[in-house]
ROLO-660252 format. One record per residue (C-alpha): residue number from 1; residue in one letter; y, z, x. Coordinates in Angstrom, 3 decimals. Example, Ala and Ser with C-alpha at 12.3 -4.5 7.8 and 13.67 -1.06 7.14 Angstrom:
<lummars>
{n: 1, res: a, yy: -4.500, zz: 7.800, xx: 12.300}
{n: 2, res: s, yy: -1.060, zz: 7.140, xx: 13.670}
</lummars>
This chain:
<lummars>
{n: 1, res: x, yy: 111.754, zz: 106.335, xx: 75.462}
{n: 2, res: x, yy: 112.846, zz: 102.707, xx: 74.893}
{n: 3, res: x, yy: 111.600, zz: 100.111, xx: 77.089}
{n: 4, res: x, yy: 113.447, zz: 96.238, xx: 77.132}
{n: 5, res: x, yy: 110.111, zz: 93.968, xx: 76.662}
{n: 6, res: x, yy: 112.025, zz: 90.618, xx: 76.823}
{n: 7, res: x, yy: 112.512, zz: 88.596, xx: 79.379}
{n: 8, res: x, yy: 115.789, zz: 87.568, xx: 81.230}
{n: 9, res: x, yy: 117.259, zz: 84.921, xx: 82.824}
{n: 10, res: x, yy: 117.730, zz: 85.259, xx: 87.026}
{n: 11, res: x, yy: 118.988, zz: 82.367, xx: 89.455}
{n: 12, res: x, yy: 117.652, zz: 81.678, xx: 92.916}
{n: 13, res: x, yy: 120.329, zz: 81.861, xx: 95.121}
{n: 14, res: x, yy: 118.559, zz: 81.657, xx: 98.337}
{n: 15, res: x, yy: 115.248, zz: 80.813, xx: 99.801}
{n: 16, res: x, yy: 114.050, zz: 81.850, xx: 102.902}
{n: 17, res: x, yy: 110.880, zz: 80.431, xx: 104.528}
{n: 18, res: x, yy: 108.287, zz: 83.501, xx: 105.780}
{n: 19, res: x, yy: 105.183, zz: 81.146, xx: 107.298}
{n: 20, res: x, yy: 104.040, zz: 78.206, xx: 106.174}
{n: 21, res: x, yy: 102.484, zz: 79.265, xx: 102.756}
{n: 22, res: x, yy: 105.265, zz: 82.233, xx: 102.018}
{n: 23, res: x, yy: 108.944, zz: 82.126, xx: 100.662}
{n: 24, res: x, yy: 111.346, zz: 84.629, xx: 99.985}
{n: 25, res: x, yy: 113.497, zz: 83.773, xx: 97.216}
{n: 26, res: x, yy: 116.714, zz: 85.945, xx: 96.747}
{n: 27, res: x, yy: 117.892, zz: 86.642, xx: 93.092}
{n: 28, res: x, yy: 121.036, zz: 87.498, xx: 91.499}
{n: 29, res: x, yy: 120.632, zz: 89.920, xx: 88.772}
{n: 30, res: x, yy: 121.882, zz: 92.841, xx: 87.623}
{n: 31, res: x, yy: 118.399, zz: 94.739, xx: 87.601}
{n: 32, res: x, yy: 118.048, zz: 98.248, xx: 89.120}
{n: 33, res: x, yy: 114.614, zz: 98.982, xx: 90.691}
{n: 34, res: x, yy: 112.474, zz: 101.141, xx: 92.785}
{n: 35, res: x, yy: 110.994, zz: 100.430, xx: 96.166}
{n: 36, res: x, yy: 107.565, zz: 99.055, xx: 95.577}
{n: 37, res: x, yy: 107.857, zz: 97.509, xx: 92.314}
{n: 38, res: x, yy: 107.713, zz: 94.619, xx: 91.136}
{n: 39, res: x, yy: 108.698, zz: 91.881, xx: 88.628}
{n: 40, res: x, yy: 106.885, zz: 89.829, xx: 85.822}
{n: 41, res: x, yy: 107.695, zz: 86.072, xx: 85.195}
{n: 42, res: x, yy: 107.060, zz: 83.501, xx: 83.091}
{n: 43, res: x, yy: 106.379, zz: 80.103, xx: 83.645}
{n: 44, res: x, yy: 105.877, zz: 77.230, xx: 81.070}
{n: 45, res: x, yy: 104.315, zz: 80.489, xx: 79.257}
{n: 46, res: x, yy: 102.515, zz: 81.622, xx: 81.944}
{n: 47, res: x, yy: 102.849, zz: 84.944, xx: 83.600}
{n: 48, res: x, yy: 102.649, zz: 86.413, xx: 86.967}
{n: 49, res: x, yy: 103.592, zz: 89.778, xx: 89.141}
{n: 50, res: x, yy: 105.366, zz: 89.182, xx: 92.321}
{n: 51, res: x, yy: 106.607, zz: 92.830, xx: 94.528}
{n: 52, res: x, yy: 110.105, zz: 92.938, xx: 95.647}
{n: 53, res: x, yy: 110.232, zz: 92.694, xx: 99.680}
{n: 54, res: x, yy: 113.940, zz: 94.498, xx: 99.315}
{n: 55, res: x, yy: 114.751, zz: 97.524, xx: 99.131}
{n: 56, res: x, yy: 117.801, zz: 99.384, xx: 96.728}
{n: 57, res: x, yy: 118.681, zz: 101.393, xx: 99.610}
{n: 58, res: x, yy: 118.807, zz: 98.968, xx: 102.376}
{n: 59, res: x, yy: 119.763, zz: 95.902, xx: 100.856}
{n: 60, res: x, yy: 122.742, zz: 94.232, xx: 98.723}
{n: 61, res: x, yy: 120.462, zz: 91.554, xx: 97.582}
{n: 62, res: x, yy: 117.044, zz: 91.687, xx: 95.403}
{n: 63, res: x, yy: 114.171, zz: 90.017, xx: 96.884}
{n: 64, res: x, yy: 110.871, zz: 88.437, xx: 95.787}
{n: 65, res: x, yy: 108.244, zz: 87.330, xx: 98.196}
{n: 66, res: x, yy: 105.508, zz: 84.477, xx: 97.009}
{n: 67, res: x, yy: 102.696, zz: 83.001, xx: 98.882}
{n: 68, res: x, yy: 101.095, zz: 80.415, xx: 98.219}
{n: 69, res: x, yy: 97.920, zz: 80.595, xx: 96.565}
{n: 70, res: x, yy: 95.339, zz: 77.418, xx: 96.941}
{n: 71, res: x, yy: 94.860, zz: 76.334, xx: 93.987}
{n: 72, res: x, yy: 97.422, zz: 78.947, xx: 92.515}
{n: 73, res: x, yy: 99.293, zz: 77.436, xx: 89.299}
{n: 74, res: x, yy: 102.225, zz: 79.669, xx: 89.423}
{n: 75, res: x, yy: 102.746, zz: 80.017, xx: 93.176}
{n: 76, res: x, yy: 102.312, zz: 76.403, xx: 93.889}
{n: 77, res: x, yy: 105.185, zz: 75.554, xx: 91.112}
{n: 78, res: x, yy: 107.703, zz: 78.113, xx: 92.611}
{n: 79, res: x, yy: 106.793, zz: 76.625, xx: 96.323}
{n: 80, res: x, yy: 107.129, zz: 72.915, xx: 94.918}
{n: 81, res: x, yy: 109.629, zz: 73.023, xx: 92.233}
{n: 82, res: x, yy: 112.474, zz: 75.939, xx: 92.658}
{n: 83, res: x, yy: 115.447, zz: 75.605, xx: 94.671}
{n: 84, res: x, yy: 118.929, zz: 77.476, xx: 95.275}
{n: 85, res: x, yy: 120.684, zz: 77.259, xx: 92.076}
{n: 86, res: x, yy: 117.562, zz: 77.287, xx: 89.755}
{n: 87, res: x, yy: 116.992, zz: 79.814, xx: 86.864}
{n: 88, res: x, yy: 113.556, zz: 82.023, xx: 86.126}
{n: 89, res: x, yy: 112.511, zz: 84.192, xx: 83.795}
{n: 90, res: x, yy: 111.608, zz: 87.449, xx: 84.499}
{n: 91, res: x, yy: 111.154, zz: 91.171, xx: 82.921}
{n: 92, res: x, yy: 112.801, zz: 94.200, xx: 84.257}
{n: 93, res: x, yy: 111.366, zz: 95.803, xx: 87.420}
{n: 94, res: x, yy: 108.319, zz: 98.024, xx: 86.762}
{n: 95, res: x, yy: 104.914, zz: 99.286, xx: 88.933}
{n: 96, res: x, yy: 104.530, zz: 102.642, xx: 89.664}
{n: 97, res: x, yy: 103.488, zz: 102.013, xx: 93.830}
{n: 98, res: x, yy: 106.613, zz: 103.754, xx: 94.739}
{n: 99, res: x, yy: 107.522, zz: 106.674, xx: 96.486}
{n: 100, res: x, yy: 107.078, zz: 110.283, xx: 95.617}
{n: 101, res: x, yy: 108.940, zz: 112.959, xx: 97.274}
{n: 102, res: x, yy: 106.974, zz: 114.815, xx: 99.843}
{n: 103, res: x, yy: 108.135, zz: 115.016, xx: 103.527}
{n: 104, res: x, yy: 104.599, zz: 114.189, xx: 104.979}
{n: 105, res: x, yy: 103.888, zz: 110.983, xx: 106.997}
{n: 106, res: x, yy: 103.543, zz: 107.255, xx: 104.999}
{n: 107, res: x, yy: 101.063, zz: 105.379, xx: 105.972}
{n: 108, res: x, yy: 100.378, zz: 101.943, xx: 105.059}
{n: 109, res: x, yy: 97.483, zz: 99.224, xx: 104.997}
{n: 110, res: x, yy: 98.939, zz: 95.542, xx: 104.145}
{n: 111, res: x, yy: 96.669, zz: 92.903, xx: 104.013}
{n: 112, res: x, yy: 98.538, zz: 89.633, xx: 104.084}
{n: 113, res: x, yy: 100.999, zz: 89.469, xx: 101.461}
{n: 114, res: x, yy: 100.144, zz: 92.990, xx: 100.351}
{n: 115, res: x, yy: 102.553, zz: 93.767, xx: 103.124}
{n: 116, res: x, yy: 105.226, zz: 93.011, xx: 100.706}
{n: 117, res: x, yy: 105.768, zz: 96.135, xx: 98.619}
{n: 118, res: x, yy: 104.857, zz: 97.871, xx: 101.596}
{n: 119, res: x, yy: 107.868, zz: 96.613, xx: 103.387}
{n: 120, res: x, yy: 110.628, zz: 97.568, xx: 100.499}
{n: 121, res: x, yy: 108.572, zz: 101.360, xx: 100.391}
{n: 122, res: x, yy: 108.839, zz: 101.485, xx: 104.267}
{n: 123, res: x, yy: 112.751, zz: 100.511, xx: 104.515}
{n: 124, res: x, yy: 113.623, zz: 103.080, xx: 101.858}
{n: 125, res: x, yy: 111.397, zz: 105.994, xx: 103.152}
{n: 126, res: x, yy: 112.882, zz: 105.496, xx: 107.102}
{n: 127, res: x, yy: 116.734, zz: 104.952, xx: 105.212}
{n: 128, res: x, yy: 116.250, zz: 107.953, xx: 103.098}
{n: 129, res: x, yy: 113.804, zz: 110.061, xx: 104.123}
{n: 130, res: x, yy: 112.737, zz: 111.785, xx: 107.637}
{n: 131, res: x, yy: 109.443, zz: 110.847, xx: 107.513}
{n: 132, res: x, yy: 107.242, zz: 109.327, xx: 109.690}
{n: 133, res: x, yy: 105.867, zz: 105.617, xx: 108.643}
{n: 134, res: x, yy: 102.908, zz: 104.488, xx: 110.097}
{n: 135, res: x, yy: 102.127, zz: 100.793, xx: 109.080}
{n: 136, res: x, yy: 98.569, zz: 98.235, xx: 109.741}
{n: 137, res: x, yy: 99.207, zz: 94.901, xx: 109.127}
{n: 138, res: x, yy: 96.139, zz: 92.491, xx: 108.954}
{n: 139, res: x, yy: 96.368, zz: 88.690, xx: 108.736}
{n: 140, res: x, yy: 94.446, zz: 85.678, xx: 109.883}
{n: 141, res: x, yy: 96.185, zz: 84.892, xx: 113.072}
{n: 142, res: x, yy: 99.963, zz: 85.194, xx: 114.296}
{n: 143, res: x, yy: 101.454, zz: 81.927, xx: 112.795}
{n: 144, res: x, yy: 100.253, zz: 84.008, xx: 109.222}
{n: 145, res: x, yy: 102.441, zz: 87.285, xx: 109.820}
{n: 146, res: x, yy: 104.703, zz: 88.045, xx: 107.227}
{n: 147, res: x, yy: 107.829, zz: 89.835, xx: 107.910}
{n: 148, res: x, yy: 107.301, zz: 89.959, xx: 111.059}
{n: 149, res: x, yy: 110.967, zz: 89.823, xx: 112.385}
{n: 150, res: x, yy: 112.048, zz: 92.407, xx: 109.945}
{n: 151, res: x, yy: 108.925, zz: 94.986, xx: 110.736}
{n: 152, res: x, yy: 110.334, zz: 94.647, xx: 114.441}
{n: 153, res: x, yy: 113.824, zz: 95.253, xx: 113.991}
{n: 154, res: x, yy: 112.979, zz: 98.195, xx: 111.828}
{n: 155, res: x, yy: 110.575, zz: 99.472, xx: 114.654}
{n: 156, res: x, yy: 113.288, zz: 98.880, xx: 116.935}
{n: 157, res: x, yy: 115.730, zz: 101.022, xx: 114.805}
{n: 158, res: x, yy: 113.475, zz: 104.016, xx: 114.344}
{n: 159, res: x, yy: 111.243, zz: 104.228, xx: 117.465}
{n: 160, res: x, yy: 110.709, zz: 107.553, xx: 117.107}
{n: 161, res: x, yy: 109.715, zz: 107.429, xx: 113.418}
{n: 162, res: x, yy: 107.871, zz: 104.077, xx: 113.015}
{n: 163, res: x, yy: 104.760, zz: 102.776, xx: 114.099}
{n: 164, res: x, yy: 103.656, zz: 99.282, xx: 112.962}
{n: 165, res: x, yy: 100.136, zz: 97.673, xx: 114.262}
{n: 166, res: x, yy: 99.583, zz: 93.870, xx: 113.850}
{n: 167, res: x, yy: 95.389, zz: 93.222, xx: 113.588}
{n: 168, res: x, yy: 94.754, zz: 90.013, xx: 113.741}
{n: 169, res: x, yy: 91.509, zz: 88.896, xx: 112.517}
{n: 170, res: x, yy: 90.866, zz: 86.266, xx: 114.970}
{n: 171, res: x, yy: 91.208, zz: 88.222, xx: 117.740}
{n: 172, res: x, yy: 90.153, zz: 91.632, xx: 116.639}
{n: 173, res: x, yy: 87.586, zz: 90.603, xx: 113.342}
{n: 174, res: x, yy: 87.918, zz: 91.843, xx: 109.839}
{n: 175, res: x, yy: 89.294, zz: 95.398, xx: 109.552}
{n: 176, res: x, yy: 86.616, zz: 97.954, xx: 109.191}
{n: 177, res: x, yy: 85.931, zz: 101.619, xx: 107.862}
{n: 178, res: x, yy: 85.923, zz: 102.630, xx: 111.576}
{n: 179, res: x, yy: 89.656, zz: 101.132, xx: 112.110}
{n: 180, res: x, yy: 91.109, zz: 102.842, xx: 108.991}
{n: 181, res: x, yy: 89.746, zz: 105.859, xx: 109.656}
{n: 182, res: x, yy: 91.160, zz: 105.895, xx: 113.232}
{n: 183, res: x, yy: 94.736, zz: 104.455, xx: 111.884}
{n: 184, res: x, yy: 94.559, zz: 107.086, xx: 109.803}
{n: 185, res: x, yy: 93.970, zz: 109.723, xx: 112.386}
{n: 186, res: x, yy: 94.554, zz: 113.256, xx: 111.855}
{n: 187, res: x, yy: 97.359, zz: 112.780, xx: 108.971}
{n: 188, res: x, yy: 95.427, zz: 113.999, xx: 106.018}
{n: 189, res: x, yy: 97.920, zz: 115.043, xx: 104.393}
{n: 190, res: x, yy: 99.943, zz: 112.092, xx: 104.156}
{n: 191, res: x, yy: 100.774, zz: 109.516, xx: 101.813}
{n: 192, res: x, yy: 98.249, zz: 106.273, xx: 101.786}
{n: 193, res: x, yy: 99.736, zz: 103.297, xx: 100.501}
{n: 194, res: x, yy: 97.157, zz: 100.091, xx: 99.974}
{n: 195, res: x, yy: 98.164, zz: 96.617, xx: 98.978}
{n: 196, res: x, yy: 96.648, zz: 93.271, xx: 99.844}
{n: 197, res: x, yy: 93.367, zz: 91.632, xx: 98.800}
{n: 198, res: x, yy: 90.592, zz: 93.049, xx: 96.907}
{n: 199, res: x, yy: 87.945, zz: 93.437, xx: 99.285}
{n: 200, res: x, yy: 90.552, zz: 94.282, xx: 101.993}
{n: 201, res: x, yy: 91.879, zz: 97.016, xx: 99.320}
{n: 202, res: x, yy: 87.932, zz: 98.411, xx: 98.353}
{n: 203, res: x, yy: 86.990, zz: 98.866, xx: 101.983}
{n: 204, res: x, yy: 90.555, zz: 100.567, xx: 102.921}
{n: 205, res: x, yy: 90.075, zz: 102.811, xx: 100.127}
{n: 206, res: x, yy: 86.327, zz: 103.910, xx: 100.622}
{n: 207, res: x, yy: 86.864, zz: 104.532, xx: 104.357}
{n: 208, res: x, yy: 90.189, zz: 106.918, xx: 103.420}
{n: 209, res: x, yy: 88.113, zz: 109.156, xx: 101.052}
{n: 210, res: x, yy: 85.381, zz: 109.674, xx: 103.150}
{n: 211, res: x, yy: 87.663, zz: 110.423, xx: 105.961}
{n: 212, res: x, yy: 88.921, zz: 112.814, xx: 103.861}
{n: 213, res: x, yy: 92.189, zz: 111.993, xx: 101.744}
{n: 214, res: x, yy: 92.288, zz: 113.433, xx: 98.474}
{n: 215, res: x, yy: 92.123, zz: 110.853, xx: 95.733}
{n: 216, res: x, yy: 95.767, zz: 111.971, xx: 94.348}
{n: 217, res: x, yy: 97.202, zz: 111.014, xx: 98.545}
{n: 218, res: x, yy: 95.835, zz: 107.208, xx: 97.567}
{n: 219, res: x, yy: 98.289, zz: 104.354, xx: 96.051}
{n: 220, res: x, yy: 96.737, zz: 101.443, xx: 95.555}
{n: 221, res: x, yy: 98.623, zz: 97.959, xx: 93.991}
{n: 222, res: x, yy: 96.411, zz: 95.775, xx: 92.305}
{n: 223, res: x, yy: 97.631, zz: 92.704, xx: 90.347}
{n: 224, res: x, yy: 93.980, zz: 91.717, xx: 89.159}
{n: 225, res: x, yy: 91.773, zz: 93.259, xx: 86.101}
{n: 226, res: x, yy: 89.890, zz: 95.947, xx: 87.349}
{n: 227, res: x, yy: 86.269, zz: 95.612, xx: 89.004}
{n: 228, res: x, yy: 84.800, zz: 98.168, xx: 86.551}
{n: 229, res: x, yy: 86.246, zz: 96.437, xx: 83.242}
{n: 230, res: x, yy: 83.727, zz: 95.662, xx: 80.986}
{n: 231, res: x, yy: 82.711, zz: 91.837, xx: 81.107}
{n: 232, res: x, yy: 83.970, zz: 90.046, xx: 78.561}
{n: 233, res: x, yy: 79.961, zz: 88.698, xx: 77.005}
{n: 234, res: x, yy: 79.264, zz: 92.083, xx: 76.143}
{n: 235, res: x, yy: 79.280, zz: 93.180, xx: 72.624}
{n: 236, res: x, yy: 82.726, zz: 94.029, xx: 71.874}
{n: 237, res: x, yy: 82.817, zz: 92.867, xx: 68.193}
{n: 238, res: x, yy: 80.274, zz: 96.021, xx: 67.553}
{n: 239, res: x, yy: 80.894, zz: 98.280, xx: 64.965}
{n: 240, res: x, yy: 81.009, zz: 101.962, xx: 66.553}
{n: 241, res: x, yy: 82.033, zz: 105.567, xx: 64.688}
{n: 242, res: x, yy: 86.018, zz: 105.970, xx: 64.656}
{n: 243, res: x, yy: 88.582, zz: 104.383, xx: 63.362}
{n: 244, res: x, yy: 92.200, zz: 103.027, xx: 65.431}
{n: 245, res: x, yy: 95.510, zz: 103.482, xx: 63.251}
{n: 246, res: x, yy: 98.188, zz: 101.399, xx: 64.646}
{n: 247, res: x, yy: 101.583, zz: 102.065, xx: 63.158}
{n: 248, res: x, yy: 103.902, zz: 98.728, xx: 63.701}
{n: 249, res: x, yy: 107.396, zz: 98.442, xx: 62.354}
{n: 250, res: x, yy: 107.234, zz: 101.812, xx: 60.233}
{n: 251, res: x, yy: 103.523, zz: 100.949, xx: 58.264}
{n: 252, res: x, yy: 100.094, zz: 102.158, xx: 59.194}
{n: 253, res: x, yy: 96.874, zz: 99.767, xx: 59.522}
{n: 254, res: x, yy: 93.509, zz: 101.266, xx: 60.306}
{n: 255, res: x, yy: 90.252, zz: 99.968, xx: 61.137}
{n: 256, res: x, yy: 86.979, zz: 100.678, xx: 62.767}
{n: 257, res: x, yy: 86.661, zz: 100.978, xx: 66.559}
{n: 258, res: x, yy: 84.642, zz: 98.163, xx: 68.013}
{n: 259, res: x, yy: 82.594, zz: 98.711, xx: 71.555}
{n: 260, res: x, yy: 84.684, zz: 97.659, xx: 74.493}
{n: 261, res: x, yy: 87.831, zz: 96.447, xx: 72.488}
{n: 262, res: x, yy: 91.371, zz: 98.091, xx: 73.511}
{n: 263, res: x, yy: 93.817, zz: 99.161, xx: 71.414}
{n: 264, res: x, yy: 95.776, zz: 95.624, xx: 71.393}
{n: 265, res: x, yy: 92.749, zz: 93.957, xx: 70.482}
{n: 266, res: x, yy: 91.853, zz: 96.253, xx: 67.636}
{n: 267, res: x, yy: 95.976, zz: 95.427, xx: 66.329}
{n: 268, res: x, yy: 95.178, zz: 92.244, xx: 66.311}
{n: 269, res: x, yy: 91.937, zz: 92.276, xx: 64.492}
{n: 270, res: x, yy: 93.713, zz: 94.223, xx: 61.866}
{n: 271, res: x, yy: 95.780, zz: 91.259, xx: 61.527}
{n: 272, res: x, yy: 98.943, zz: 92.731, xx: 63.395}
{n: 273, res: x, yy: 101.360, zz: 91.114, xx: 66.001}
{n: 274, res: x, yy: 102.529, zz: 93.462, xx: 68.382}
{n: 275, res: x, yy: 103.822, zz: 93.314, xx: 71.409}
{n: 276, res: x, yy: 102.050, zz: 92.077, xx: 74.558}
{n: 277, res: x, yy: 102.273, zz: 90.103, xx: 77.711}
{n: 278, res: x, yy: 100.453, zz: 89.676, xx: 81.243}
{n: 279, res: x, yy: 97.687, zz: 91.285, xx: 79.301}
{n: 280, res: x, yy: 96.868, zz: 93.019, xx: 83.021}
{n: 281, res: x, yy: 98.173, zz: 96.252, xx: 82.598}
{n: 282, res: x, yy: 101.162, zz: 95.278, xx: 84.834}
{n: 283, res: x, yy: 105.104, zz: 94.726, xx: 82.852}
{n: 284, res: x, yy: 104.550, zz: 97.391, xx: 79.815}
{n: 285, res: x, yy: 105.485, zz: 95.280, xx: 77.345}
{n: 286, res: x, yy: 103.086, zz: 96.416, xx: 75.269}
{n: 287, res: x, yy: 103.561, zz: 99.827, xx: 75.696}
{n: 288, res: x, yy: 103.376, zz: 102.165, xx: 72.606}
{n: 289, res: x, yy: 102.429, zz: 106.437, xx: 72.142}
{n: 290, res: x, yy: 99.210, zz: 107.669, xx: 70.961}
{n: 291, res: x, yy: 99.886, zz: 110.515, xx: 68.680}
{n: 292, res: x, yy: 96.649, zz: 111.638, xx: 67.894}
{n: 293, res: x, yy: 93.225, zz: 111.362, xx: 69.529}
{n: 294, res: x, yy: 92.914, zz: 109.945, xx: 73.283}
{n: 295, res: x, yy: 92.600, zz: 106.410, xx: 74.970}
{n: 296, res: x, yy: 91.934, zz: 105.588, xx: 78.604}
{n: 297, res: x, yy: 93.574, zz: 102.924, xx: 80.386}
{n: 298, res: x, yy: 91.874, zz: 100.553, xx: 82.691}
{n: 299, res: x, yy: 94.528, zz: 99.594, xx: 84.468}
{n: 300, res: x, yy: 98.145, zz: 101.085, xx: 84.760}
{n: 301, res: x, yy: 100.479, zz: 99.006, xx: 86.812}
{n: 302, res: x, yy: 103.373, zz: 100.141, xx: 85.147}
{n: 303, res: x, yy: 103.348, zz: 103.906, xx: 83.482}
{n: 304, res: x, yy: 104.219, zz: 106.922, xx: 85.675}
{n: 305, res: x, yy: 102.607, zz: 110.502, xx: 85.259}
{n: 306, res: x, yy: 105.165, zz: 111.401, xx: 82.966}
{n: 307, res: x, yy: 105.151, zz: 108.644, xx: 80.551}
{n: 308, res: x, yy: 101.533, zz: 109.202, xx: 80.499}
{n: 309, res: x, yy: 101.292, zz: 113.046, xx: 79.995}
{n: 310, res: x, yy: 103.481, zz: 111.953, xx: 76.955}
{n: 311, res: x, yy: 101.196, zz: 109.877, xx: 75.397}
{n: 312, res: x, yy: 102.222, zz: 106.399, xx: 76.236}
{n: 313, res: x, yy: 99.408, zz: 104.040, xx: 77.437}
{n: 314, res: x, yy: 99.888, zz: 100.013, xx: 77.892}
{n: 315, res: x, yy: 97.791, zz: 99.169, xx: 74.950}
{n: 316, res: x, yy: 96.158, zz: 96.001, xx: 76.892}
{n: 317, res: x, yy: 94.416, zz: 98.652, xx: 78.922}
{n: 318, res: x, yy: 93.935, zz: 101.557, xx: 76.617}
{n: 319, res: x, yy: 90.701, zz: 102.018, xx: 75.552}
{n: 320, res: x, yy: 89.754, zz: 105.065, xx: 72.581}
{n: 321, res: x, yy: 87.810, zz: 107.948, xx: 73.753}
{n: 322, res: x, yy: 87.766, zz: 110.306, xx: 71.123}
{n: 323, res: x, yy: 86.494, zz: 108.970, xx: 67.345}
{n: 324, res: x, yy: 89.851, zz: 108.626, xx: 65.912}
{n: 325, res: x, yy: 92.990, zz: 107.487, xx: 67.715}
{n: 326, res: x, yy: 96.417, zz: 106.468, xx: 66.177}
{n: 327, res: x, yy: 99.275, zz: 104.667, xx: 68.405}
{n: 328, res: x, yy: 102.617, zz: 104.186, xx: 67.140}
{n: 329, res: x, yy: 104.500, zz: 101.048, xx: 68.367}
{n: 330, res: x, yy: 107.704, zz: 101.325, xx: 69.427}
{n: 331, res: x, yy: 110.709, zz: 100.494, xx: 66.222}
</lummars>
């Protein structure tokens, strides 16, 4: 498997205003993608993960929604600074919160902009798919709705196969275990997709399993670390028993595994420069195949089942669990 790591050049060639604090921005690029993913970008050598709101199936034109963050360094500079005509860098589309074939029911949980993957999954499920899409929106108040136009002609269009519910949390309160599990109703064997802030994601989550949804029904898209990472003022320079061979550009390096260090670390401690980017487990550039002994991701934004069963592992993430692990970068 090769992946492209670099980064490529895509104009805006229009922007259209959400709400007040969203945009979005139309691209033209060659890039072929999957409903639900999303792409990386870099600006003045900073990187960030924004979902495509299109869909391949439904639309000519590829999409990238933004809101803006307060306080947000990358969101307020697109919001402020690009216009029609402009050029970005960005990686190729990757995520793994698409869709899987299985003709049960999708249901979603969007909390503010999380509705934006959710939108590009539920255009290509009703377009290509007969399944039923079920689909809770939660914002702040009505003025903060995103998409809201598009999620009612698309309700309009498939009455009998889409149900979308705005909860607004002015008028209704926070959304709570008791309204996700009644969303959810009696579809337990459906497809739960989860996208929006953390809290908002934690609570959706907890209230699914103990309503009954099997752990492998739940798709969750995070862009931040992990709440269970270790924190960084623990001792990760510690010695510990094992050793990590990296292979990079045909020759073999090895050292001794350190204590809550991953894999990309422990290259560069051994003096190495492979390569890496949003360091979050999201674009893959880092990617490379453990041959022999076993490492555990922390976060995987980006690998599918298969790439995993076969060994890859984003090596920002990956994390040895057996004393001796070797990972061979990519030629």
């Amino acid at each position: 498997m090769v992946r492209d790591h670099g980064f490529h050049q895509v104009r805006i060639t229009r922007i259209i205003r959400e709400t007040a604090d969203t945009c979005t921005y139309v691209l033209e690029t060659p890039f072929s993608y999957r409903a639900g993913q999303f792409l990386t970008f870099r600006v003045g050598g900073t990187l960030r993960s924004y979902s495509m709101s299109s869909s391949p199936d439904t639309d000519d034109e590829l999409m990238m929604t933004v809101k803006r963050v307060p306080g947000g360094l990358i969101s307020n500079w697109i919001h402020d600074h690009l216009a029609p005509g402009d050029v970005i860098e960005a990686t190729l589309p990757a995520g793994v919160f698409c869709l899987r074939e299985n003709p049960a029911p999708l249901v979603a949980f969007a909390g503010g902009s999380g509705i934006t993957p959710v939108l590009s999954l539920a255009k290509s499920a009703l377009a290509t798919t007969s399944r039923a899409v079920r689909v809770l929106t939660a914002n702040r108040d009505a003025d903060s709705i995103i998409f809201g136009s598009a999620l009612t002609g698309l309700a309009g269009r498939y009455r009998a196969r889409l149900e979308v519910r705005y909860h607004l949390d002015v008028r209704h309160g926070f959304v709570t275990d008791s309204l996700v599990r009644e969303f959810a109703g009696g579809d337990r064997d459906a497809d739960f997709y989860i996208c929006g802030p953390a809290p908002f994601m934690d609570l959706t989550e907890r209230a699914l399993l103990a309503h009954g949804a099997d752990p492998g029904q739940v798709f969750i898209e995070r862009f931040e670390p992990a709440g269970d990472e270790p924190a960084r003022d623990q001792p990760a320079s510690q010695e510990k028993e094992g050793t990590v061979s990296i292979v990079l550009a045909g020759q073999r390096h090895t050292v001794a595994q350190h204590s809550g260090e991953t894999l990309l670390e422990s290259a560069r401690r051994a003096g190495l420069a492979p390569p890496f980017s949003c360091e979050a487990g999201n674009c893959a550039t880092c990617i490379a195949q453990v041959t022999e002994g076993e490492a555990k991701m922390r976060v995987n934004n980006a690998l599918d089942d298969d790439e995993i069963a076969e060994g890859w592992v984003l090596t920002c993430q990956g994390e040895p669990v057996t004393p001796h692990v070797t990972v061979v970068y990519e030629d």
